[in-house]
Steps between C-alpha positions, in 0.01 A plus 500: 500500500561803707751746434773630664453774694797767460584532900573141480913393531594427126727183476904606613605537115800586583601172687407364193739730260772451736496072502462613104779680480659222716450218248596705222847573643522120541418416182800702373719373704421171404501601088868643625562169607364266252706750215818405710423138497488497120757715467724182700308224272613679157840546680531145600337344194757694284776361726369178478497524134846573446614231752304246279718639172723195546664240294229212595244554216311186407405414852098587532588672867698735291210604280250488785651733729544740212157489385428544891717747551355696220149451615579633829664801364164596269287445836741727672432780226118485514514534861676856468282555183285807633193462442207782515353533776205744586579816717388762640478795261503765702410818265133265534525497823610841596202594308258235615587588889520893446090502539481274732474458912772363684353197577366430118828570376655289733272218395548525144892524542464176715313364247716593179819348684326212565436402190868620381631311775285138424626537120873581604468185718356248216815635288712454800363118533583413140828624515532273807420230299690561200795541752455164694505314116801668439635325841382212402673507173834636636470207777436241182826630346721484836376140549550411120870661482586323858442202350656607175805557693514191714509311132134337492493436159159592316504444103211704311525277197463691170186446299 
């Protein structure tokens, strides 16, 4: 394998930083958004829950759309649980990129983001999901209180 000569063009790394840099910014403005969505499913689940505290106990709706609504409010929490997540410490990379030419340090910031930014997104993907079961519960609990409320009559019998 032949090696690179030094007059050769070296790759644009700073294309490469930028579109970086790019998907970082996205990612926390999706984080931002995802916290705001669970922010609304804790709100609505704990509105749901007091619209449930009614006079109808006995009817199995009743105690299913509480359970739900509980549910959805825990999946709500662990989606705004943070989480650790890897970053960039930057007294290591101060000193790592003091010694260094532009280009290598360059590289190896490239490369220490991108591995900060491909853990940040698997935490950002299991918040997702922790968020959509939470939806799914607080959906469960609006369909089990509607037809709590229109009087379908469910009896958990007592064991």
């Amino acid at each position: 394998m032949a090696k690179k000569r030094e007059d050769e063009p070296r790759p644009p790394l700073h294309l490469i930083h930028d579109e970086l840099v790019r998907q970082r910014e996205s990612y926390a403005r999706r984080s931002d958004a995802m916290n705001a969505r669970a922010t609304l499913l804790v709100g609505s689940a704990a509105i749901a829950g007091s619209l449930q505290a009614s006079d109808l106990f006995g009817n199995g709706w009743l105690i299913i759309a509480v359970a739900a609504t509980a549910v959805a409010a825990v999946f709500g929490i662990l989606s705004t649980t943070p989480r650790a997540a890897r970053d960039l410490d930057m007294v290591e990379i101060r000193n790592r990129l003091y010694t260094k030419s532009e280009h290598d340090a360059l590289l190896f910031l490239i490369d220490n983001k991108n591995l900060a930014h491909s853990e940040q997104e698997k935490l950002l993907d299991r918040r997702a999901r922790w968020l959509k079961f939470g939806y799914i519960s607080l959906l469960t609990s609006i369909f089990a209180f509607v037809l709590l409320v229109a009087r379908v009559h469910v009896t958990i019998p007592n064991p």
